[in-house]
Structures are given as C-alpha cells and as structure tokens.
N, C-alpha and C positions, 0 to 999 in steps of 0.2 A: 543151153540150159539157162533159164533165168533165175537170175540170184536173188535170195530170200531175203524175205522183207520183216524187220520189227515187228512184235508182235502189239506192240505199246503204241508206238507212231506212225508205222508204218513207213520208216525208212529203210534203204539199202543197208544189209547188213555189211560186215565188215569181213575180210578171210580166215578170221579167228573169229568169228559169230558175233564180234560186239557194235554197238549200234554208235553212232559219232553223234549223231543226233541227238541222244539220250544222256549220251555219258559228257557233251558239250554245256548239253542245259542244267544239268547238276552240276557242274564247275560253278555254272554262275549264279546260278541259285543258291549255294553254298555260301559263295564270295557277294553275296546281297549286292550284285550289281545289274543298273534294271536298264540298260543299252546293252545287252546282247543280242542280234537279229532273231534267234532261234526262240526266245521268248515269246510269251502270247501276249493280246491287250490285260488280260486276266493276271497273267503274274507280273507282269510290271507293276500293274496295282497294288497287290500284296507287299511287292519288295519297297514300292512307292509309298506306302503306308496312306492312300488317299488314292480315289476313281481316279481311272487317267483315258481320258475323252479322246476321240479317234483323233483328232488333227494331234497331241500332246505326241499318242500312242505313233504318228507318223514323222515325227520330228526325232525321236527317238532310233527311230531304224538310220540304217547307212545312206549318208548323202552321195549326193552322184559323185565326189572323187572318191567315193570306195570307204571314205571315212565314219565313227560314228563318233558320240560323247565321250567312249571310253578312250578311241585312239585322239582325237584332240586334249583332252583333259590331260593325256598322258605325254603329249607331245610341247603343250603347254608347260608341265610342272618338272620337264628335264631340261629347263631352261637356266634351271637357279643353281644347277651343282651340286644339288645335293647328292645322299647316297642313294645306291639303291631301292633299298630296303625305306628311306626314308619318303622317297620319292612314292614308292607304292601307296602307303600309307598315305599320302596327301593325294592322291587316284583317288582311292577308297574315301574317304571323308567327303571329296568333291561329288564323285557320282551321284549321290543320295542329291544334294545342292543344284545341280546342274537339273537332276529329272524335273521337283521340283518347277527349276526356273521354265523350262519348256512349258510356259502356262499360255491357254488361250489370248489373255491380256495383255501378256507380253508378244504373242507372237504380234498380235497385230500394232505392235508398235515397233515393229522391225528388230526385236528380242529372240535373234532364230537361233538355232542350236552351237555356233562357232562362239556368238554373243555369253550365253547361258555357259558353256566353260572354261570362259575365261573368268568370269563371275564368280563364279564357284572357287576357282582355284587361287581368286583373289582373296574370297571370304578366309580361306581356311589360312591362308600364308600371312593374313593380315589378323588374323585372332589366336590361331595355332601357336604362330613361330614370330609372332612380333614384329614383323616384315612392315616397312615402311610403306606408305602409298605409292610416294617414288620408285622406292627398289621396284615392287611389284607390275608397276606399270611400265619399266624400262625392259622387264624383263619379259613379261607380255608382246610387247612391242615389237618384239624378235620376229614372232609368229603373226602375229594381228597387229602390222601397219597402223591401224585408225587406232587402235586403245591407247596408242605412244600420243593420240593427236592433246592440246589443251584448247580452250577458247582463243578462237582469234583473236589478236590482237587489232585493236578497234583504235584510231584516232585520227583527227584532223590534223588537216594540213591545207597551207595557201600556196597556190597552184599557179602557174605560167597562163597565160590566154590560150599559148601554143597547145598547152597541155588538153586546156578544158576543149578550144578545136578538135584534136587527135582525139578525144575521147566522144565525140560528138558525130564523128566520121566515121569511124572505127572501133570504137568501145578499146581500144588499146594504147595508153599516153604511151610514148615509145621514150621520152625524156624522164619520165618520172622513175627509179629507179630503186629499191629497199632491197639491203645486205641484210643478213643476220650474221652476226659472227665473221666478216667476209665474204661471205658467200648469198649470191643474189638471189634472191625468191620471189617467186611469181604472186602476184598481190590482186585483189579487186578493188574497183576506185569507186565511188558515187559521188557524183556532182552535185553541189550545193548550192544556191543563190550567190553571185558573184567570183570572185576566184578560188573557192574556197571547195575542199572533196573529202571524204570519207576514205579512208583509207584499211582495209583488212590484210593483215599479214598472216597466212596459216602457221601454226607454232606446235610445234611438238615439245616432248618432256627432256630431250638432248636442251632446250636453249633456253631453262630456267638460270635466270642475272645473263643471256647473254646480250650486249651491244648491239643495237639496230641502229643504223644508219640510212638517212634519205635523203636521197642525193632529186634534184628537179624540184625541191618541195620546201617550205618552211615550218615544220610542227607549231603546231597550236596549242597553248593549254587552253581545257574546257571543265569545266564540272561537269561532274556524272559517275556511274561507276566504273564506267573504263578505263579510270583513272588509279582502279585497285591493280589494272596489269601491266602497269611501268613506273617510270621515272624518267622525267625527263632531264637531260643531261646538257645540252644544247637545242640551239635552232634545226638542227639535222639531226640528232641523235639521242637514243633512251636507251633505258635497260629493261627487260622485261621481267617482270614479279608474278611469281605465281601465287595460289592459293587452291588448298584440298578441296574448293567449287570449281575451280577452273579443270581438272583434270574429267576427260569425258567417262573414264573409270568410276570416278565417284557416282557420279550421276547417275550411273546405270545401278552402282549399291545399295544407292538411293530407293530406287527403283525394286531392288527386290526386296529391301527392309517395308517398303510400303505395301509388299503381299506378305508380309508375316514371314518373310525366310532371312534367319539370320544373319546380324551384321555386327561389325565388330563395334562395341560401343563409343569409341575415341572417333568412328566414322559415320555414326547415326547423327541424325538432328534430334536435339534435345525431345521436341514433341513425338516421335518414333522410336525412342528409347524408355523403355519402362521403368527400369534404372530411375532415370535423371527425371521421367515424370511422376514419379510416386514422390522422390524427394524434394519438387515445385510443388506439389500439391499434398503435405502430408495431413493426417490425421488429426494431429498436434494443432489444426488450424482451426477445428470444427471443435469451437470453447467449449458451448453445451453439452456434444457431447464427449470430450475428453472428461470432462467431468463425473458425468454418467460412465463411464468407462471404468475411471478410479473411483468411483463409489461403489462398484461391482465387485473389486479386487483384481481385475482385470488388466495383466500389463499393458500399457500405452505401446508400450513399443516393439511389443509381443506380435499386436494387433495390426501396428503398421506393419511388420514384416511379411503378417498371412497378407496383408491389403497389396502390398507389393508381390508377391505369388499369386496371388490372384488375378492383376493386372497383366504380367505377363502371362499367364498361361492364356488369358481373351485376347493381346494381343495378338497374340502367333493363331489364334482359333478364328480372331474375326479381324482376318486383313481388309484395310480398306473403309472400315470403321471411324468415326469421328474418336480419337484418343483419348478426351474430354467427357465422353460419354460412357467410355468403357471407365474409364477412372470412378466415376460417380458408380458405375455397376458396382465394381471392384469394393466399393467400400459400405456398399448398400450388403454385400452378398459375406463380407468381414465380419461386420457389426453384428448380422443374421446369427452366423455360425457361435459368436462370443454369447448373444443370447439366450439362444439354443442352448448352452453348456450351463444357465445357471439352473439352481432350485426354483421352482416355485416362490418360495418366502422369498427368496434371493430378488425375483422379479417384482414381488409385492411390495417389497422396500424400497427400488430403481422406480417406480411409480408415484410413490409416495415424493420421497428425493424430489423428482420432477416437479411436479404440483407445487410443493409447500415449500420448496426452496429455491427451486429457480422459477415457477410462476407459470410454469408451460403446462397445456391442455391437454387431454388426453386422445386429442388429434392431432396434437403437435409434435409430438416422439410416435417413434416404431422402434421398439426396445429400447436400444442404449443409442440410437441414431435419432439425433432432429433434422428432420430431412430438410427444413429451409437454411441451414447451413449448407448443402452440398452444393450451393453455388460457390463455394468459399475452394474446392475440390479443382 
C-alpha cells in the first residue's frame, strides 16, 4: 500500500498523518532563519528582506560536508563559552548577516559561505557583547585556521652568497633559518640586487609582541610601512606589532561595511561610517545657510541630527556609493524637508533675508540651502 502524501506539498506523510515537511518549514519561518534547505528561492527573500538571486539562493543550501550557515554560524559562536541560551541568540542575530553577506560581489571575491559566518558572528560579538577584535578572531581561529592568519611579516635581510646560490638552484636557502617564539617557520625569500633578500614570515594572532629571530641572515632597517609590523631589537632579532589593519578579519568587515551590512563603529573607516561622516562634514559648516536656517526658527542641530538620519539610512540603501555624494544628498533632502515645514510668509521673509542681507540671487538658494556651499559637505 503506498503511503499518503501531503496534500499541501506533496510529501510522505508521517504515521500519525503529520507532514515533517510542513511542520519543518514553519519551525523556520517562525524562527526568521533563511538557511533551512526545505525553504524556497521565494521565501528566503521574504525572511531576507531583499531578492536573493540563484547563485546567493545556492550558497545558502547545504555544502557538500553536509553543512549549511546555520550549523557553521552555530559551530562558530560555541567557541566563546557562552551560555546556551546566549549562544542561540548570537545564531539568530548572525543568520540575517551571513544571508545577506552571500552576495554575488562577494562571492566572486572568494566571500563563500564558511567566509560570510564567521563575519557575521564577528559583527554581532564585536557590537553586541563588546568583544575585542583579538578575542573574536582567537576564537574564530578554532574553526577557520586562516581568520587566526595577520599580514605577513615583511623585511629585509643581508644574505650569505651560499644562501643567494641555494636559492638560485633550488628556491630553498637551507642556512637561512626564522624562529618565532622558538619555534621555526617556514618563510618565503626574494632575492634582491647583491646579497640582499626579502623575507616573508606567515604570522598568525597567537604571536602578537612575539620575538622573531634569524639565524643565516643580518635584518636590515628600511623605511616603508612594514616597518608598522615590528621592532627591531637586534642584527638577528624583532618583535612583532600588530594593528586592527593587519588582522585578515578586519579586512573582510571592511568588506561588508562597503555593501551597506553593518559594522561595529570602533571597526569602520571614518569614510564608511555615517556617524563620524556627518560629524567631518556637519551642517554648522554651510555659513549661509546656517544662517538661513536660524532665520527660519529652525534648530541647527535639530537639522543636523535629521541630516545624519538621512545619511545613514542611503548608506545602508546605496552600498557602494561615493560617501561624499550621499552626504551632499543627505543634506539637500534635510534642508527640503525643514522647508517644506514653513508657512508661506515664513518663506517670503527666508527670501527676503537672502537678497537684502546677505546679497544672494534668487538662483543662488533652494529654500534654506545655498547649494555652492555643499562643497564645504
């Protein structure tokens, strides 16, 4: 006898008539989380709050070890010790982040889905819970090897003949020699004009201040900026200095703050922060018309704060955007709104003002904004 099928979906029912198929998809449509395989391109969208394009919608399903965003994200964020219950909660916050981050842009920057949740669960522990870049990328590191990695350490050294032979023969100095901490690590060399070689040591976030030593070799000081990742200590030996650029985590935050998906502000660049770019560019700078502003009755700083609302909300709407541009939007589309809010006679007097007090045309203002200030923006 064959067994009876959903009348909804059309899967195998269950031996108590309930469908697993059904009652699987409403767990997670409930729980707004938009990596369950059972899901369609259709509602991931909905839960996604924005279309999500076939390759996004394929990135999303279960990778070939059986895994999808929700079991890495989750595997990821029981790294820290938290509790349960806390632990879910930072799932939940990430998944929305992670779908997101599975963007065509990023895939093709090698941004694939293991990428995208650790990201995610970076953003939340690093805005949420106050989590340090370090903590968070130590604790990553567990799971994803490479997110522990920093920038190589980069510097010159004066080299044996023996050496610059052996590596001339064989791409391998076999005398040239770099400890970290102790313990010896495999390095790249490039050869330079006379005895002189470039030296790369791979460096992870375990050997921030640790002691490097090199043995076959004499360190060189050079100007440049490879010089923000040490200290040199002797002829053989430095220490290594990090910086929140040098971690390959940043870079990737970086990376999603530039599509508009948030970051925590202490980890944005000034110019990708709306925050810090309303208050480089405020309102207060634009004389004419702060003037025209408090001639209206109009708080100043009423004004800035809608101009900073404004700004972020185009950020996050138009990732990828010249920042500079949207600022100027922002404050074109402030000014509008304060406008719009007066009387008539209110306007007729803001006109007046202009002309006979400060000397400007009546193509020189657009209400309470002279637009050849907004290069000052």
């Amino acid at each position: 006898m064959s067994a009876e099928h959903c009348d909804i979906c059309g899967y195998p029912l269950e031996e108590d008539g309930s469908c697993w198929n059904c009652s699987k998809k409403n767990t997670y449509l409930e729980s707004s989380s938009p990596v369950h395989p059972v899901l369609t391109q259709r509602e991931v969208s909905e839960i996604v709050g924005e279309p999500v394009g076939n390759k996004r919608y394929r990135a999303l399903q279960p990778q070939p070890d059986g895994t999808n965003l929700h079991i890495q994200i989750d595997r990821l964020a029981s790294q820290f010790g938290f509790s349960e219950e806390v632990r879910k909660r930072i799932v939940t916050e990430a998944e929305p982040l992670a779908a997101r981050l599975v963007d065509d842009r990023l895939l093709n920057e090698k941004f694939e889905s293991p990428k995208a949740a650790a990201v995610a669960v970076a953003l939340v522990l690093t805005r949420q819970y106050r989590m340090t870049l370090k903590e968070v990328t130590m604790g990553l590191s567990r799971v994803q090897r490479d997110l522990g990695r920093l920038s190589d350490l980069h510097f010159k050294i004066q080299a044996s003949m023996k050496t610059k032979m052996e590596m001339k023969m064989n791409g391998r100095p076999e005398d040239v020699k770099v400890f970290v901490n102790g313990e010896r690590r495999k390095v790249r060399m490039k050869l330079e004009g006379g005895p002189y070689a470039w030296v790369d040591v791979p460096i992870f976030v375990e050997d921030n201040h640790a002691k490097v030593r090199v043995e076959g070799g004499t360190i060189l000081l050079t100007d440049g900026p490879q010089q923000k990742q040490y200290e040199v200590l002797g002829p053989h030996e430095l220490r290594v200095k990090t910086t929140k650029e040098s971690y390959v985590l940043f870079r990737f935050m970086k990376k999603a703050a530039a599509l508009g998906i948030g970051c925590p502000s202490s980890s944005l660049p000034s110019h990708l922060d709306p925050e810090e770019l309303a208050k480089k560019h405020p309102i207060t700078k634009l004389t004419f018309t702060q003037q025209l502003v408090r001639a209206a009755g109009v708080s100043i700083w009423g004004l800035q704060d809608r101009y900073r609302q404004i700004l972020t909300r185009k950020m996050k709407d138009c990732p990828g955007r010249s920042p500079r541009k949207l600022a100027e939007e922002a404050v074109r589309e402030a000014c509008r709104e304060a406008w719009e809010g007066l009387t008539e006679g209110a306007r007729a007097e803001i006109r007046l003002i202009a002309e006979e007090m400060l000397g400007l045309g009546e193509n020189e203002t657009d209400g309470l904004l002279v637009p050849s200030e907004l290069k000052r923006v």
